[in-house]
PyMOL commands that place a pseudoatom at each C-alpha (Angstrom):
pseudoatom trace, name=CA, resn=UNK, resi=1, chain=A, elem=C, hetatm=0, pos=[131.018, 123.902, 83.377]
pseudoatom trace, name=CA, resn=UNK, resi=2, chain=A, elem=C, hetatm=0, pos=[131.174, 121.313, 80.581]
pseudoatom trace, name=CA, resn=UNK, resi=3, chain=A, elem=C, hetatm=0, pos=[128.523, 119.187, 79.958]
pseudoatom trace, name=CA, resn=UNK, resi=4, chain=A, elem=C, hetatm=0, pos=[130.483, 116.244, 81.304]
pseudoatom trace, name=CA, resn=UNK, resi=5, chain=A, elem=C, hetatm=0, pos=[130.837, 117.948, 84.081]
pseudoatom trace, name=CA, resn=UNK, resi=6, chain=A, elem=C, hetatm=0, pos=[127.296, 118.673, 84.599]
pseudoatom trace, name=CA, resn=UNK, resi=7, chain=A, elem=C, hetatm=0, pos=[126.593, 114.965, 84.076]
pseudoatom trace, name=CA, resn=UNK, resi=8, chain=A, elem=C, hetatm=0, pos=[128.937, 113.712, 86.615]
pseudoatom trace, name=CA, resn=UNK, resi=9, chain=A, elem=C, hetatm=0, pos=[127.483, 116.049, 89.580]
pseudoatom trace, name=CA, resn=UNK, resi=10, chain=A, elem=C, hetatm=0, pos=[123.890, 114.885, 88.253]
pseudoatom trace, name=CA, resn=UNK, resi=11, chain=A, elem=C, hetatm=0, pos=[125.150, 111.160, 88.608]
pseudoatom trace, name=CA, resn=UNK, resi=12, chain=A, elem=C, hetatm=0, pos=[126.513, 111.939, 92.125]
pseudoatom trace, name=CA, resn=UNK, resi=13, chain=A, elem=C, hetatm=0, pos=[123.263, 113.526, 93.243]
pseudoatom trace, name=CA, resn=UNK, resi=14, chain=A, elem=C, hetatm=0, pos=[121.205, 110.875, 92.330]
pseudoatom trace, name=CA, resn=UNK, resi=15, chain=A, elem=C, hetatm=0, pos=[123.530, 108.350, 93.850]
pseudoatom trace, name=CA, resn=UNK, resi=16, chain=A, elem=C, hetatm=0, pos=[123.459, 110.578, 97.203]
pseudoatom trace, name=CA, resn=UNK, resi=17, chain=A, elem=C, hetatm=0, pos=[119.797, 110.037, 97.310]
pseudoatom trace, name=CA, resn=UNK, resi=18, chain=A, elem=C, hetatm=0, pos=[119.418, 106.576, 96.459]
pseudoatom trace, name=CA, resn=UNK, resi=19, chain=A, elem=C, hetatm=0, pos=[122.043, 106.107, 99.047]
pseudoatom trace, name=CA, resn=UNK, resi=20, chain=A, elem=C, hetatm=0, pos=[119.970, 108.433, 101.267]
pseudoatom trace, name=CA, resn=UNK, resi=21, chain=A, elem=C, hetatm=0, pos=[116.799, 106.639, 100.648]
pseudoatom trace, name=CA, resn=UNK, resi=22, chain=A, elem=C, hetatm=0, pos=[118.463, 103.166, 101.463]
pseudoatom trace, name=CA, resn=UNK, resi=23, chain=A, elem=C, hetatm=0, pos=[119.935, 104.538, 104.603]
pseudoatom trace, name=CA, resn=UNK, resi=24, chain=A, elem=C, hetatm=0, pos=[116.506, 105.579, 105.679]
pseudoatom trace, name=CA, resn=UNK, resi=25, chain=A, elem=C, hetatm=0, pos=[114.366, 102.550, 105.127]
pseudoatom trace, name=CA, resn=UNK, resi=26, chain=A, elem=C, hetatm=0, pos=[117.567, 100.778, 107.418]
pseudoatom trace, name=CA, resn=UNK, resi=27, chain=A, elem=C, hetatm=0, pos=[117.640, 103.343, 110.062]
pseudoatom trace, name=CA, resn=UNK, resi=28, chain=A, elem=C, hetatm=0, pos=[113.665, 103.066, 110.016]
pseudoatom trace, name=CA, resn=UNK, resi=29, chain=A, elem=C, hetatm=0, pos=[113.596, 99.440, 110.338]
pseudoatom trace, name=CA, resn=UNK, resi=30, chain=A, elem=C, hetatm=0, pos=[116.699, 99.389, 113.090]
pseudoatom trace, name=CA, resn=UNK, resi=31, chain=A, elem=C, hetatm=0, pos=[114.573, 102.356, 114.883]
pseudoatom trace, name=CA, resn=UNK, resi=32, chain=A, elem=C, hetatm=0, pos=[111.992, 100.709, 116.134]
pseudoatom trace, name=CA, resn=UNK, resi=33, chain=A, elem=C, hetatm=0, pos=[110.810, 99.356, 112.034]
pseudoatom trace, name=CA, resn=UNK, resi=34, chain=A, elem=C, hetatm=0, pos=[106.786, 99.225, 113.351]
pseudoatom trace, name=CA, resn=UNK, resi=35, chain=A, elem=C, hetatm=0, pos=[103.534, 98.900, 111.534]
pseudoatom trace, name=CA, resn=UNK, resi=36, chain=A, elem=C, hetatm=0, pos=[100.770, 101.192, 110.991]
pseudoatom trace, name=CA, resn=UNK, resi=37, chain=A, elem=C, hetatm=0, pos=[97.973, 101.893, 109.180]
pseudoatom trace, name=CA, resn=UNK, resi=38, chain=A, elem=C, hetatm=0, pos=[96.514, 104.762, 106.820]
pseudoatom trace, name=CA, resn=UNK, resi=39, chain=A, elem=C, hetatm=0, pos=[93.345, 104.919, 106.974]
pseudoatom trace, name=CA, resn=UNK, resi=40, chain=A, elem=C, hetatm=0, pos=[91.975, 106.140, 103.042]
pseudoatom trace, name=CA, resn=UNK, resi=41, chain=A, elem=C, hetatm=0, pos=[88.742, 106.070, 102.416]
pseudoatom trace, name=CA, resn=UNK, resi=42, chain=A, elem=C, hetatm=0, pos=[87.350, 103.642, 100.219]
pseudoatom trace, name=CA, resn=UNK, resi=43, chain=A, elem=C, hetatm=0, pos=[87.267, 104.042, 96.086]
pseudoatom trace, name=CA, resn=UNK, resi=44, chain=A, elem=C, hetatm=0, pos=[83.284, 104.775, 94.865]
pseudoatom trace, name=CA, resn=UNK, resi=45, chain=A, elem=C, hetatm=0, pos=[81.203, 102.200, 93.636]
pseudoatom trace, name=CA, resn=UNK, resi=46, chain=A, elem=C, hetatm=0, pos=[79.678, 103.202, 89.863]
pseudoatom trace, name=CA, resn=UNK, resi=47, chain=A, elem=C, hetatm=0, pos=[76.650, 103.107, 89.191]
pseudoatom trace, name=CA, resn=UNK, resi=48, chain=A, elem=C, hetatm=0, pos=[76.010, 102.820, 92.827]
pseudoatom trace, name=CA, resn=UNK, resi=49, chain=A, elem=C, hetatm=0, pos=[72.431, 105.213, 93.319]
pseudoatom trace, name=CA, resn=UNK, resi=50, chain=A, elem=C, hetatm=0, pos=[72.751, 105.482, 97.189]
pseudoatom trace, name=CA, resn=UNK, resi=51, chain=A, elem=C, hetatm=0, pos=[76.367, 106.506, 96.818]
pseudoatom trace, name=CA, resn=UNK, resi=52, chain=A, elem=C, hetatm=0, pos=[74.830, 108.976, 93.958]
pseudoatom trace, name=CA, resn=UNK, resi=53, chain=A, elem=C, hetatm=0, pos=[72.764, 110.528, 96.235]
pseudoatom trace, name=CA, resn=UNK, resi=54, chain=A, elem=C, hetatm=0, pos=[75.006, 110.331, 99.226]
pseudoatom trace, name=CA, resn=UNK, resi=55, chain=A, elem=C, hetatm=0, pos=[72.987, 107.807, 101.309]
pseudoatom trace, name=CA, resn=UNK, resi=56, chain=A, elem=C, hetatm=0, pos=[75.467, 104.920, 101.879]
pseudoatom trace, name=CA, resn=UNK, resi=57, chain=A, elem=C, hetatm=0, pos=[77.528, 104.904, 104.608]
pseudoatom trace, name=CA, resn=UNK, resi=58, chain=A, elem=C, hetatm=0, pos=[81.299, 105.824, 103.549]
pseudoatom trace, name=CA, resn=UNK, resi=59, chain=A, elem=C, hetatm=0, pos=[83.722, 103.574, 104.265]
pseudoatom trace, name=CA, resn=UNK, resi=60, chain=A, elem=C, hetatm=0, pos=[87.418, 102.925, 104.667]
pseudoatom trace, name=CA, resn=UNK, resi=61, chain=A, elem=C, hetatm=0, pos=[90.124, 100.734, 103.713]
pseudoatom trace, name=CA, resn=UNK, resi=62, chain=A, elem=C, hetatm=0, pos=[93.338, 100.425, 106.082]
pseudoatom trace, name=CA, resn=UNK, resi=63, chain=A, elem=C, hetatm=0, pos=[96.520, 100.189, 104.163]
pseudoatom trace, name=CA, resn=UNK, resi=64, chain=A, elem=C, hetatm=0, pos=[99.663, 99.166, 105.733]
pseudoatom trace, name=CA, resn=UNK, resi=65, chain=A, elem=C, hetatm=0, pos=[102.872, 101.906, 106.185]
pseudoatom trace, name=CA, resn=UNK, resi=66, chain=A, elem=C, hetatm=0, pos=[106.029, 100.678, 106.988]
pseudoatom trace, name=CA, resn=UNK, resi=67, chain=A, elem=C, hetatm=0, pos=[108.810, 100.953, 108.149]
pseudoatom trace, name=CA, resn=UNK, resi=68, chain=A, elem=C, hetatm=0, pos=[107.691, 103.507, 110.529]
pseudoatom trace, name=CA, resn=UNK, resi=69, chain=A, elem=C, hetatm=0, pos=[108.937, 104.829, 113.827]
pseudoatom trace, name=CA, resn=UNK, resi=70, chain=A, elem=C, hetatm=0, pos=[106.746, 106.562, 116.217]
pseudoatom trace, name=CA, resn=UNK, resi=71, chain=A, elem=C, hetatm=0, pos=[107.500, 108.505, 119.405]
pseudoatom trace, name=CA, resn=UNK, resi=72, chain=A, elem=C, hetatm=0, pos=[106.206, 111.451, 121.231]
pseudoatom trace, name=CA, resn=UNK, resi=73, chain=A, elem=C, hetatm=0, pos=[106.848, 114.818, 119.848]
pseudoatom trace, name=CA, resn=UNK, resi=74, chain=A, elem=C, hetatm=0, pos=[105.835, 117.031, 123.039]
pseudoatom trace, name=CA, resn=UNK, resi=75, chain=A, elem=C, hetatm=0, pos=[106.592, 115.810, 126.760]
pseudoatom trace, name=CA, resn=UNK, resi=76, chain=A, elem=C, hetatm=0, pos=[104.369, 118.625, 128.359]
pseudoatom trace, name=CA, resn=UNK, resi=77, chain=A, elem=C, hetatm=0, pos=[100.519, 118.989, 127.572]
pseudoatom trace, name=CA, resn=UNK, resi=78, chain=A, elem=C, hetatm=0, pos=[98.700, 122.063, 127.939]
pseudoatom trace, name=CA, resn=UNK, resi=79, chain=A, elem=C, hetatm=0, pos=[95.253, 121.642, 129.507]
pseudoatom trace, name=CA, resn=UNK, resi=80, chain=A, elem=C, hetatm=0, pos=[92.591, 120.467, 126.971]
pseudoatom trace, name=CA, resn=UNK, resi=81, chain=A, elem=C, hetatm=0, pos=[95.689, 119.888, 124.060]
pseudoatom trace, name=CA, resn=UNK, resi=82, chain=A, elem=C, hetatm=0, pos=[95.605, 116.206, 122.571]
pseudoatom trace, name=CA, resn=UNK, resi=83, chain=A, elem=C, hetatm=0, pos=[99.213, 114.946, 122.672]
pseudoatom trace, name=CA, resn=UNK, resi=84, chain=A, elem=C, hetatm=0, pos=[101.554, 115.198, 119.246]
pseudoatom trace, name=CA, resn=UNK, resi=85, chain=A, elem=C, hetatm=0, pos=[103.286, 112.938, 118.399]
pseudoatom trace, name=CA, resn=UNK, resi=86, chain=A, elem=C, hetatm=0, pos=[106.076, 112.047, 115.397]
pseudoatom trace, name=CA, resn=UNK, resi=87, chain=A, elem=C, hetatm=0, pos=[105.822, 109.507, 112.522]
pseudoatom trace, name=CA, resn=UNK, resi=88, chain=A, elem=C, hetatm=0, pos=[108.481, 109.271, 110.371]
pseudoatom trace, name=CA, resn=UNK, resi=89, chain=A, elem=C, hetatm=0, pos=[107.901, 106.799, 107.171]
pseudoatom trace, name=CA, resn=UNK, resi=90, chain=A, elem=C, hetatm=0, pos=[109.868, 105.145, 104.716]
pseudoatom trace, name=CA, resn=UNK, resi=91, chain=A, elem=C, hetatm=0, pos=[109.757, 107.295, 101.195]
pseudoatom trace, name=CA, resn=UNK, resi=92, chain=A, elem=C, hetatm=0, pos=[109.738, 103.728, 99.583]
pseudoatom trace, name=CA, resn=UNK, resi=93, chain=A, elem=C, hetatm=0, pos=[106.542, 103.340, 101.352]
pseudoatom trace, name=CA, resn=UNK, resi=94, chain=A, elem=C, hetatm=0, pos=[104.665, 106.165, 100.549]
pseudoatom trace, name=CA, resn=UNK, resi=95, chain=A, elem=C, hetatm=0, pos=[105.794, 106.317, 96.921]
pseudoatom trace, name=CA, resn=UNK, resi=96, chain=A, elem=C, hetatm=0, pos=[104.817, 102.676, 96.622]
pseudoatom trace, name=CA, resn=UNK, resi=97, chain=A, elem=C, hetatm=0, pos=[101.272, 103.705, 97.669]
pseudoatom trace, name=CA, resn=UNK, resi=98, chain=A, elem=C, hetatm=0, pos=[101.204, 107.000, 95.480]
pseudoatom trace, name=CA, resn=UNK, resi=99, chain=A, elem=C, hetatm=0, pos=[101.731, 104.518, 92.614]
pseudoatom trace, name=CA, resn=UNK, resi=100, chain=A, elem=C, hetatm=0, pos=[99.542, 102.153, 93.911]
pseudoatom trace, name=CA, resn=UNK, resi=101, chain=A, elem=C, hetatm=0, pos=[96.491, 103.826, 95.023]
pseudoatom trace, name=CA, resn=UNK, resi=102, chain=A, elem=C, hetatm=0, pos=[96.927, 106.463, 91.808]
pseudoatom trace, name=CA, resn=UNK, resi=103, chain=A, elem=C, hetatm=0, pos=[97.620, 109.657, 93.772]
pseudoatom trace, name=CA, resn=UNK, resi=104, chain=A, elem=C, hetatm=0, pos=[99.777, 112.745, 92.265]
pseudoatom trace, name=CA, resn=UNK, resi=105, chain=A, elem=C, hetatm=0, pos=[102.189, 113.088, 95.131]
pseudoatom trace, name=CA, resn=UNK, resi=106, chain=A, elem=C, hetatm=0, pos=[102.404, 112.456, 98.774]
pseudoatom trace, name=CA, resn=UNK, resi=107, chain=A, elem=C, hetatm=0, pos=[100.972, 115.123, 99.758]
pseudoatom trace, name=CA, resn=UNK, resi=108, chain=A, elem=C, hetatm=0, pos=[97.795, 114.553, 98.244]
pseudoatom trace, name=CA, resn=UNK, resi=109, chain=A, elem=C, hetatm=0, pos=[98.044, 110.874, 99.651]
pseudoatom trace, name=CA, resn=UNK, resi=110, chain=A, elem=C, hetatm=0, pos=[98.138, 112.508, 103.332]
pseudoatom trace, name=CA, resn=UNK, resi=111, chain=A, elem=C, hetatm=0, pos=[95.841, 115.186, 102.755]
pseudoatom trace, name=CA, resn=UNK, resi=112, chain=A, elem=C, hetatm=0, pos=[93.137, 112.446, 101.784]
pseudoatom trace, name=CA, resn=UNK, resi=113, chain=A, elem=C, hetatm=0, pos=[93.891, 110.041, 104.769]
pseudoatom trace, name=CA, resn=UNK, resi=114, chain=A, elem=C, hetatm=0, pos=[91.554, 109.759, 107.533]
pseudoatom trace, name=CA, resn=UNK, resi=115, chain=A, elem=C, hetatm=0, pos=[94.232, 109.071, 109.336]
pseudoatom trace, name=CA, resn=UNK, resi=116, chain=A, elem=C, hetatm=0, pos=[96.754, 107.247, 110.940]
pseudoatom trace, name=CA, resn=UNK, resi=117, chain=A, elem=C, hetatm=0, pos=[95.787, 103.889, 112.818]
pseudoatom trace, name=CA, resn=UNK, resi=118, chain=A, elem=C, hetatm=0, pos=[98.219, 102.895, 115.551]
pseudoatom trace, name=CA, resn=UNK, resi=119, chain=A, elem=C, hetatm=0, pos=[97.771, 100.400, 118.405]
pseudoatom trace, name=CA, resn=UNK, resi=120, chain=A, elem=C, hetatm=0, pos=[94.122, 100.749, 117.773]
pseudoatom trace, name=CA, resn=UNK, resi=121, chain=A, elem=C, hetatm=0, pos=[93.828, 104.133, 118.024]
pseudoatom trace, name=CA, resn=UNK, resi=122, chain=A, elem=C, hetatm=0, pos=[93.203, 106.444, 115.085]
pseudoatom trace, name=CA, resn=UNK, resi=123, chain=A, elem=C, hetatm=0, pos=[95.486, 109.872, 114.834]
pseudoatom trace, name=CA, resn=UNK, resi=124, chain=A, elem=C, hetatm=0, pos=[94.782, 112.648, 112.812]
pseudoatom trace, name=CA, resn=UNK, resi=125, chain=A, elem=C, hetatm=0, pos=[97.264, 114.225, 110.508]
pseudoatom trace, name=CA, resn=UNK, resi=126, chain=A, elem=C, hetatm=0, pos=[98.452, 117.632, 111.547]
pseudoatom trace, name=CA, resn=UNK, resi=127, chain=A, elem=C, hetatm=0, pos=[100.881, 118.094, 108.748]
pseudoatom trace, name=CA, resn=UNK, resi=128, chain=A, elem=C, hetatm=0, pos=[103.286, 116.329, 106.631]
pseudoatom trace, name=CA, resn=UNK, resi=129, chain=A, elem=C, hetatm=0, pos=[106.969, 116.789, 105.907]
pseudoatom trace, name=CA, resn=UNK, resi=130, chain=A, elem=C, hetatm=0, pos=[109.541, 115.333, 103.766]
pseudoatom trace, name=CA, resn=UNK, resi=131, chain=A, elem=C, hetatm=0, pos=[113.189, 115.297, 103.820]
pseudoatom trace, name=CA, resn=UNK, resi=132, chain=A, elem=C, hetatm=0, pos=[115.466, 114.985, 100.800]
pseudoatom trace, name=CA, resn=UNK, resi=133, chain=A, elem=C, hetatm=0, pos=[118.665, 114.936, 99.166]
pseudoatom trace, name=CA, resn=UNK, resi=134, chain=A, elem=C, hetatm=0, pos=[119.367, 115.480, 95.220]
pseudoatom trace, name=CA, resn=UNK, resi=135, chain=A, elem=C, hetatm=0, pos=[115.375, 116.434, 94.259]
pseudoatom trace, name=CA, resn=UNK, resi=136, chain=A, elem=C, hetatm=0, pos=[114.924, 113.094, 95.933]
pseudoatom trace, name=CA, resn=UNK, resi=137, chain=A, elem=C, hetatm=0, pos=[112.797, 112.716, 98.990]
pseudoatom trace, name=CA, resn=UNK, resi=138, chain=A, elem=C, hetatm=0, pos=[114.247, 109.962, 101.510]
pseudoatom trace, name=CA, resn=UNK, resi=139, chain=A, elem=C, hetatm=0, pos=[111.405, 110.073, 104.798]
pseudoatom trace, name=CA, resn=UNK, resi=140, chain=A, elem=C, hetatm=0, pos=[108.516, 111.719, 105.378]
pseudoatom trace, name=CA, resn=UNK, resi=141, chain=A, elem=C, hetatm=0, pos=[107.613, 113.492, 109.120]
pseudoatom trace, name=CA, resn=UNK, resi=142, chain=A, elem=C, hetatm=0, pos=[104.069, 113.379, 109.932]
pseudoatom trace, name=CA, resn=UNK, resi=143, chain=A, elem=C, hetatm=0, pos=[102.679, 114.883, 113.421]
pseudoatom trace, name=CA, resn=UNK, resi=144, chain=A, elem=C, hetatm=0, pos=[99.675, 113.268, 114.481]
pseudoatom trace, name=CA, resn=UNK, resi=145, chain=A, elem=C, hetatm=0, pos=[97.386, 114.702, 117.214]
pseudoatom trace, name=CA, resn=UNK, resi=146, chain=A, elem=C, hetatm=0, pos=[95.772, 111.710, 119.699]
pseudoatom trace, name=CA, resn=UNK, resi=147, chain=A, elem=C, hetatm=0, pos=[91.964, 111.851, 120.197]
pseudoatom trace, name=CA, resn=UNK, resi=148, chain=A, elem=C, hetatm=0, pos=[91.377, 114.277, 123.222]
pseudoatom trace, name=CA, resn=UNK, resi=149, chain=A, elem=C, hetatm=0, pos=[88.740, 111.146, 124.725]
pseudoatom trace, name=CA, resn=UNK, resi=150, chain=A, elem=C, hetatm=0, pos=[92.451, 109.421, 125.165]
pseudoatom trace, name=CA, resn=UNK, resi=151, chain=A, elem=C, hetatm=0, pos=[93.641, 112.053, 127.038]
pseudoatom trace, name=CA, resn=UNK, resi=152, chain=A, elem=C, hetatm=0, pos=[91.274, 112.286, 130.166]
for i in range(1, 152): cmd.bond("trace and resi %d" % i, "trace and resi %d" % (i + 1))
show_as sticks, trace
zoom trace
């Protein structure tokens, strides 16, 4: 294959996902296109000696996702299971906060959340998922697990 070749099918496949990644965010926001929040914890204070010494209090910061659409992942519960359920998120959102909050990759971003605040309830993070097309991720898939208090 020629180098002009080469070029051309690199040009498509970044087209594809750019085209991909559009499509999402529309689909998201057509969907259902919902708020939520991430909960991250909150950057450390310098010089801060009860910090140091780990006697303050940790805190959080919420930081808006979206679009978003959530629904159920699993009709049927089995006894003492918290429910799963499905968040899928707008790549343009999560690399946004990557970028913005100075993480090295989504993954890292949802391996350091809290979790996921929806409708005033907080979900943990089971896993994370991405699709993509062309190298280029379009949507992430996270499963979130409900408190098992919510469940009695």
């Amino acid at each position: 294959m020629s180098q002009i070749g080469l070029g051309d099918a690199m040009g498509e496949l970044r087209d594809a996902s750019i085209r991909a990644l559009r499509a999402a965010d529309v689909l998201l926001r057509c969907g259902g296109g919902r708020s939520v929040f991430l909960r991250m914890p909150a950057p450390a204070s310098s010089g801060d000696t009860t910090e140091q010494l780990g006697l303050a209090v940790p805190t959080f910061q919420d930081v808006a996702l979206e679009p978003v659409v959530f629904r159920k992942a699993r009709a049927t519960l089995a006894a003492g299971k918290a429910a799963t359920s499905e968040l899928l998120v707008s790549a343009t959102a999560v690399n946004a906060l990557v970028g913005l909050m100075g993480y090295s990759a989504a993954n890292v971003l949802f391996a350091t959340a809290f979790g996921v605040l929806i409708d005033d309830v907080l979900m943990e993070i089971e896993s994370a998922s991405e699709s993509e097309l062309g190298g280029a991720t379009y949507v992430y898939r996270l499963m979130l697990r409900a408190p098992l208090a919510l469940m009695v």
